[in-house]
C-alpha positions in Angstrom: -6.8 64.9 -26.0 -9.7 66.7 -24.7 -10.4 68.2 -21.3 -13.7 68.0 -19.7 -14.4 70.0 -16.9 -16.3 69.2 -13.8 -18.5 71.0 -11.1 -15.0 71.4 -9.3 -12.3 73.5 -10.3 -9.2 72.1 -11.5 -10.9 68.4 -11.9 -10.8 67.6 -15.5 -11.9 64.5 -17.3 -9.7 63.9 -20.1 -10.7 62.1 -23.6 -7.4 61.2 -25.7 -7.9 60.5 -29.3 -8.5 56.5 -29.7 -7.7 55.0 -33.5 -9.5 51.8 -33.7 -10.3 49.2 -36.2 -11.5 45.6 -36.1 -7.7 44.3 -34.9 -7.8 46.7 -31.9 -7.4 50.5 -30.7 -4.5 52.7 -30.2 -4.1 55.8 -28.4 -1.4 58.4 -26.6 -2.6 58.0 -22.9 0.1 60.3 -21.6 1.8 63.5 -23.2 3.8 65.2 -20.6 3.2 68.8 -22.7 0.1 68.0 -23.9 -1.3 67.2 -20.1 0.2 70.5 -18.6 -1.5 72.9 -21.6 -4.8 71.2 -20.4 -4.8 71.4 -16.4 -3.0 74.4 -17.4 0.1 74.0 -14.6 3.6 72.5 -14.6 2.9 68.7 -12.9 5.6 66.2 -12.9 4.9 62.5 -11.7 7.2 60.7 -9.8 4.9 57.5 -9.4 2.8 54.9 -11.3 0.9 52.7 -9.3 -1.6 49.8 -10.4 -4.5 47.7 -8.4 -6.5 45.2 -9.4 -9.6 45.4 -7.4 -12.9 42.9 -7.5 -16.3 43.5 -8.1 -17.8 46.2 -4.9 -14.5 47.2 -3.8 -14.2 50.5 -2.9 -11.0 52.4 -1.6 -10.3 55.7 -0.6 -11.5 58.2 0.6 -7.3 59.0 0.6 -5.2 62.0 1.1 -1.9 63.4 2.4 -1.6 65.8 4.9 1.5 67.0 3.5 3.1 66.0 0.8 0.1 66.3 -1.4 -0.5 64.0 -4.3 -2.0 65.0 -7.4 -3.4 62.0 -9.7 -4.0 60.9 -12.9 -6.3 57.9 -13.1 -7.5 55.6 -15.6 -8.8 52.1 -15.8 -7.1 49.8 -18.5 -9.3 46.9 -17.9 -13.0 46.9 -16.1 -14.7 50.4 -14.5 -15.0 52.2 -12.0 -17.1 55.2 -10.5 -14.3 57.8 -9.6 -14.6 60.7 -6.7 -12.8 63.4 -6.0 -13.7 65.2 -2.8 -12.5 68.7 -2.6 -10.6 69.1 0.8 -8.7 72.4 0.0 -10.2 74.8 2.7 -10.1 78.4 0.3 -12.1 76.4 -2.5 -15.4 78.2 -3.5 -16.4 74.1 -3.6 -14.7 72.5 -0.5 -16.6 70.0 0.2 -18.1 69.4 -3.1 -17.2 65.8 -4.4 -17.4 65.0 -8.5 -17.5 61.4 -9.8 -17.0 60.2 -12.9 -17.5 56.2 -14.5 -13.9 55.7 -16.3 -13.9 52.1 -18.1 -11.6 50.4 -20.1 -14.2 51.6 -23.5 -14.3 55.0 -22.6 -10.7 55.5 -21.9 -11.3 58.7 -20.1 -9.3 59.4 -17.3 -9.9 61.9 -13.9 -7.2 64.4 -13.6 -7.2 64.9 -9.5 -4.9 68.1 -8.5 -3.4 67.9 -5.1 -6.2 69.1 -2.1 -8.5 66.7 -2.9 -9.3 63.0 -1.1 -9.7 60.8 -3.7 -11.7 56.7 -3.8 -13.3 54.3 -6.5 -16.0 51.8 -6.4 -15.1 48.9 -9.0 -17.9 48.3 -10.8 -17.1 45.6 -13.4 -16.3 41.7 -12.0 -12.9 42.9 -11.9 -10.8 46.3 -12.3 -7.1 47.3 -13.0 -6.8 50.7 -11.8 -3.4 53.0 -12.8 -2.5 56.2 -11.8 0.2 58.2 -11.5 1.0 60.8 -9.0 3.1 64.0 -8.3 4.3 63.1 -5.1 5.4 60.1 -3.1 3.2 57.7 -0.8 4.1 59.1 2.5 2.0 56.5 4.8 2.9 59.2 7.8 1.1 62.0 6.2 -1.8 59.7 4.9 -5.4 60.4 6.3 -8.7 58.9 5.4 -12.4 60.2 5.2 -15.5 57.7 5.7 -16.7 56.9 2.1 -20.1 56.9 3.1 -19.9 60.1 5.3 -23.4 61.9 5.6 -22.0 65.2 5.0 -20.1 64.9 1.6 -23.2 62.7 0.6 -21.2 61.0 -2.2 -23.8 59.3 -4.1 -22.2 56.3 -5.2 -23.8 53.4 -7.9 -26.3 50.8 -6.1 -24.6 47.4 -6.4 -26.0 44.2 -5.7 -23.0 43.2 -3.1 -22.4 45.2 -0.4 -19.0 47.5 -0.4 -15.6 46.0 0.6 -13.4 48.2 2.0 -10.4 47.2 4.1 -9.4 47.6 7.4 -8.2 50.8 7.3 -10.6 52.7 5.2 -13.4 51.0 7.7 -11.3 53.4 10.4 -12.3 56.3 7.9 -12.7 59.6 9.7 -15.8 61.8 9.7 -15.7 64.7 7.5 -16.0 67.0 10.4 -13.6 64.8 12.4 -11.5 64.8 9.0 -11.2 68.8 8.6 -10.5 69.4 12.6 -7.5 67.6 12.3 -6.2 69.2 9.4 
């Protein structure tokens, strides 16, 4: 596997290895050992979680309060642009948001440490989205930042529908609203 990094610390894009002929591919999309070497920490997951999203939607911009969750993301069918916002106040880039396309052909995936809000836009007709994550869903410590806040200014892909979000992203907080609270 190969890491990538990214204009934010500690946010890596990771390659694996893909074997492929003309009856398929094959590849290792999770090495406990190998995954630790490359963000270079000791991360254990404790939850695998998969959505299948349609064309436009986007989700997040999500975090926890406490009970921070890191994330590994992929997309096994579809794609996706990927962000992850850094939220963690003594960053040099807090405030700073990377994104990343991650598709079912490029089999990269977005390594998101804890501290950072994290959201897709589907971009395909349809996505299935896993990740896995090194804490628990905690909807009590959950917290939500507008995806199209003017101050994180995340550029995200032009589509030709508008973006569905849900009810409670559409609550999103400003990021200054966001970051007062926190």
């Amino acid at each position: 596997m190969n890491a990538i990094p990214t204009a934010i610390a500690d946010v890596l894009i990771l390659e694996p290895k893909v074997f492929g002929d003309a009856r398929g591919f094959f590849y290792e999309s999770f090495n406990q050992r190998v995954f630790n070497e490359l963000v270079g920490g000791d991360f254990n997951f404790v939850q695998d979680n998969h959505s299948r999203s349609a064309r436009g939607v986007l989700r997040g911009l999500h975090y926890q309060v406490a009970q921070p969750q890191g994330k590994l993301v992929r997309v096994a069918r579809g794609a996706v642009f990927d962000v992850a916002v850094d939220i963690r106040k003594d960053s040099l880039t807090f405030g700073k948001w990377v994104g990343v396309e991650l598709t079912e052909h490029n089999h990269r995936q977005l390594w998101v440490p804890p501290g950072l809000a994290h959201g897709f836009m589907v971009l395909s007709e349809s996505a299935d989205f896993l990740y896995k994550t090194t804490d628990y869903y905690a909807p009590q410590h959950e917290r939500c930042i507008a995806w199209h806040d003017g101050t994180i200014a995340i550029a995200w892909p032009d589509l030709d529908v508008p973006p569905q979000v849900s009810a409670k992203d559409a609550q999103g907080l400003s990021w200054q609203q966001a970051m007062a609270l926190d």
